[in-house]
N, C-alpha and C positions, 0 to 999 in steps of 0.2 A: 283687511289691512295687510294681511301676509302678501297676496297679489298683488298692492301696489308695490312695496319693497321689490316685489321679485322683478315687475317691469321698470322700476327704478332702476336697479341693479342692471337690467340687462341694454336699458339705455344707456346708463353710466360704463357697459364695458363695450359698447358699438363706438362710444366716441373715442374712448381709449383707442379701441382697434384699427380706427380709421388715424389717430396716431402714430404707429406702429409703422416708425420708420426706422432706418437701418441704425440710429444711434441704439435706440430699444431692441432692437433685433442682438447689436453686440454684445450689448449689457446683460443679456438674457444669453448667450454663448460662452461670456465670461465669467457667470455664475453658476452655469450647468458644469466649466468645469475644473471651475477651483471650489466650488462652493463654499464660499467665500465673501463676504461682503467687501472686505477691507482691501484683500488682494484681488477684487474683481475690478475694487475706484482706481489701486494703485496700478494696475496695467491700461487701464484707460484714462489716466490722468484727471481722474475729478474725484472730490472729496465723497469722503464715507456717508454724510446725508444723504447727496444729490446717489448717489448710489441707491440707499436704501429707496427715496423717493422713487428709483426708478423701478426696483424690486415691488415696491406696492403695487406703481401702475402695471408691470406683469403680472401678479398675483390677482389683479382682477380682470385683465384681459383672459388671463387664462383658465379664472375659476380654480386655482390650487395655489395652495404656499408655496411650491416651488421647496422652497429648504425649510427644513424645521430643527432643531435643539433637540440632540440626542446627547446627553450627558453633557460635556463640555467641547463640543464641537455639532457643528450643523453638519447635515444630511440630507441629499437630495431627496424626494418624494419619489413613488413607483411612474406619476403621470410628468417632473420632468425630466427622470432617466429617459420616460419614452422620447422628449425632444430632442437629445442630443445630437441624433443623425440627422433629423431633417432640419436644424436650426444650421448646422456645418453646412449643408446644403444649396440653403437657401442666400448662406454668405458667400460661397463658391458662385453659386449665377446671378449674384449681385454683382460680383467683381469684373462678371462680363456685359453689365450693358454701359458704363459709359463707353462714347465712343474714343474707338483706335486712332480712325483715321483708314484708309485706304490700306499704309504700310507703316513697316514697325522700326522707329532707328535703336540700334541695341546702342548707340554710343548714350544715350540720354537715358534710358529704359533700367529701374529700378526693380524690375520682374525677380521670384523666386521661381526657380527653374527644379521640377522633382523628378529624379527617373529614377527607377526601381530594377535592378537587374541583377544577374547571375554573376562570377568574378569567377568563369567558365572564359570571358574572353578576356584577351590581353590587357595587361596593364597599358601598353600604348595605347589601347583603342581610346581607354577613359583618360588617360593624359591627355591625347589630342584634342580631347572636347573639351577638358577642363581648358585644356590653352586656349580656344579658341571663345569657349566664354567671356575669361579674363581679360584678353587681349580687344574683344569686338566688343565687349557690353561689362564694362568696366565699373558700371554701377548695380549690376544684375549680381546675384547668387546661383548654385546649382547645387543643388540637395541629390546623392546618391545614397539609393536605400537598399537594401538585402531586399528580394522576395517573400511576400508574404506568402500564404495557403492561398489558395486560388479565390472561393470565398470574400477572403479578407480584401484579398487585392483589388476585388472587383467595388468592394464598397468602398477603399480608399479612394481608388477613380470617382465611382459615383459622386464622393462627398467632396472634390478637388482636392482634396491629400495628397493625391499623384496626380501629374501633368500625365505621365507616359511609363510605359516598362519595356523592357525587352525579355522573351519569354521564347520557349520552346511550345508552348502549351498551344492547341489548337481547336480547345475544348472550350474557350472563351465565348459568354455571348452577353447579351443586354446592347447597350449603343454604342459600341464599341468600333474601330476603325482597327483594321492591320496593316502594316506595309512589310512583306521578306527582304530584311537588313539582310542575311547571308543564309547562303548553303553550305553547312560544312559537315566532311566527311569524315566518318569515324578513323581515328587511327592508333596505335596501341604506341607508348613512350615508355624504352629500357636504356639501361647506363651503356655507353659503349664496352662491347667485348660480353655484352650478355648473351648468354647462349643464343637465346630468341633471335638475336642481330645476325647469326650468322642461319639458322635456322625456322624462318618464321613460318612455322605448317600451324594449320591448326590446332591439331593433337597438343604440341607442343604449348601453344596458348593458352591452351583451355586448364592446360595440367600446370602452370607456372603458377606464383604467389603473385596476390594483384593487391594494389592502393583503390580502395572505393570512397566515395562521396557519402559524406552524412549530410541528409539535405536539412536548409534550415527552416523548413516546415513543411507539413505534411500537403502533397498535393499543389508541388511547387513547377513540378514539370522536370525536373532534373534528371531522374529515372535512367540513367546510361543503362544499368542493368535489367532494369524491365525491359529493355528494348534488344538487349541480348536473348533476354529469356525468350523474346516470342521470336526470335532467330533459332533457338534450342541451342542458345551458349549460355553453359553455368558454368560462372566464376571463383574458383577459391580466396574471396579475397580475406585478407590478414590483418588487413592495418585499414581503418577507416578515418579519414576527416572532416571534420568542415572547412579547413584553412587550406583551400588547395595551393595557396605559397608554399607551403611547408613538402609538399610534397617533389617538387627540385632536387633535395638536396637529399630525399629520401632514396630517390630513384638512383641518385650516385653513389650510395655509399650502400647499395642491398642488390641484389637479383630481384628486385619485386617490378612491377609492371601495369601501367598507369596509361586507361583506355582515358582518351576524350576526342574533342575535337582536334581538325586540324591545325587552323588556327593558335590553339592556342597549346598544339603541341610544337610546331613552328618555333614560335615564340619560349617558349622554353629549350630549346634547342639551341635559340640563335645565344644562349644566355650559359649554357652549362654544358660540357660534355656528353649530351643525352642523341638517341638515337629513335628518330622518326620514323614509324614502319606503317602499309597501310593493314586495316586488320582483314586478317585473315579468313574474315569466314562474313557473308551479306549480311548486310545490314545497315536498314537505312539512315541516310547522315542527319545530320542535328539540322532544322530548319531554325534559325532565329528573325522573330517577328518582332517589330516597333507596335507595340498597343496602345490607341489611347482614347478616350472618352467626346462622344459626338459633341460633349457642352464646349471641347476646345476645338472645335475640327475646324474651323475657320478663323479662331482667334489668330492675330497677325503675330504675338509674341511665340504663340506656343507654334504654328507653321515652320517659321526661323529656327527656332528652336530643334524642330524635327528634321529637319534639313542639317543642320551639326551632325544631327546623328547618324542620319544615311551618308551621308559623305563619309564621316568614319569609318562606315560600316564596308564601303565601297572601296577604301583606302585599304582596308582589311585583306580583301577577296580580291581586289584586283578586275576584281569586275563589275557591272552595271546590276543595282537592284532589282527586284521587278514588284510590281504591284502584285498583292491578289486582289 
């Protein structure tokens, strides 16, 4: 008896599975993670039955309850914590097979647009693209994120979380694309009449008070100092942030002394009293790469999309990207 039940069973979850379309796939994404029955109907717009009904039929496709009653609130099971990455996944390369079309019009184009970067380059860089989003594709969004750990980043690609990033990191790999947005060279930023300005040796660099980076996670690629260190320049620095805005206004009112790029020493320059030097002692410049995952490398929305950003990037430097 137990044997026919079991191929009862297993017949009963093959027809299910041959079921197992993208309505079930969402409903199984919106309960992995509100877990939630009530808030999984109300983000997808059907009642708390037809929800539950649908919870059933995953709970025997997948052979697990899925959530169970842990005091007075439900709790995901250990088997579908396991799906929540490839259930994201599977919605991401769903979203790429209907067809595009040949080309992409952003005047019609409802697209979420995700890039993830450092705020290492200019506020005009990301104004320009914000404008040109708005302006050309007026129904589209653009989500700009901080960097995550390198790790993290890689999986938010994997999972479409991120369209793309801009990164220093070179250490990237899985299916990934790069294109070098810019080359820019180290240069040290102090307040007009700071010593340094009239005397910029290295001794003198080395021995000044500096503004350093606290990066917002570990293994982000940020590292100016690491990249001094393997030059054999160590820095005293004093005052550490995350909020490189803030550091403008530091630079004017202290003798302290603020290495980055040139770009976006420039840029701070064109804005405040501050004095652009290049630094002193080799060291190689900051490369910035566009990274983004082989599931969109053809897609026509995310193409267009990458093209805003090389042309910003270009608009930057002054000069012609190149591939690697």
């Amino acid at each position: 008896m137990g044997s026919v039940n079991a191929r009862l069973q297993e017949t009963r979850a093959a027809a299910y599975t041959r079921r197992l379309d993208e309505g079930l796939i969402r409903a199984l994404h919106e309960l992995l993670n509100s877990s939630s029955i009530s808030a999984s109907a109300a983000r997808l717009g059907m009642s708390q039955p037809a929800m539950s009904r649908q919870l059933r039929i995953l709970r025997e496709i997948v052979g697990d309850p899925l959530l169970v009653r842990v005091g007075n609130r439900m709790m995901l099971t250990p088997r579908a914590e396991s799906l929540v990455s490839p259930v994201k996944r599977i919605l991401a390369d769903m979203a790429l097979l209907p067809a595009r079309g040949s080309t992409f019009d952003p005047g019609v184009a409802d697209t979420v647009f995700r890039l993830a970067s450092y705020d290492s380059l200019p506020g005009a860089f990301f104004a320009s693209l914000v404008q040109k989003v708005v302006a050309q594709a007026p129904n589209a969004s653009l989500e700009i994120h901080s960097l995550a750990s390198t790790a993290e980043t890689i999986r938010l690609l994997n999972e479409g979380e991120l369209d793309a990033l801009i990164t220093t990191r070179r250490d990237l790999t899985g299916h990934l694309h790069a294109r070098l947005l810019l080359t820019d060279p180290l240069v040290f930023v102090v307040r007009k009449g700071h010593p340094l300005a009239r005397r910029p040796s290295a001794a003198a660099y080395c021995e000044a008070s500096h503004i350093g980076s606290l990066v917002q996670a570990r293994g982000t690629g940020g590292g100016l100092e690491s990249r001094l260190l393997q030059a054999g320049v160590t820095l005293r620095v004093q005052v550490r942030t995350q909020y490189l805005g803030l550091t403008q206004q530091m630079l004017g009112e202290s003798d302290l002394v603020f290495t980055t790029g040139r770009t976006l020493g420039l840029a701070m320059a064109r804005q405040a009293p501050l004095v652009v030097l290049p630094l002193p002692v080799p060291v190689d410049p900051l490369r910035y790469n566009l990274v983004w995952h082989e599931r969109t490398h053809r897609d026509t929305a995310m193409v267009w999309f990458r093209k805003l950003v090389v042309d910003g990037a270009r608009g930057l430097s002054g000069q012609e990207s190149q591939v690697d």
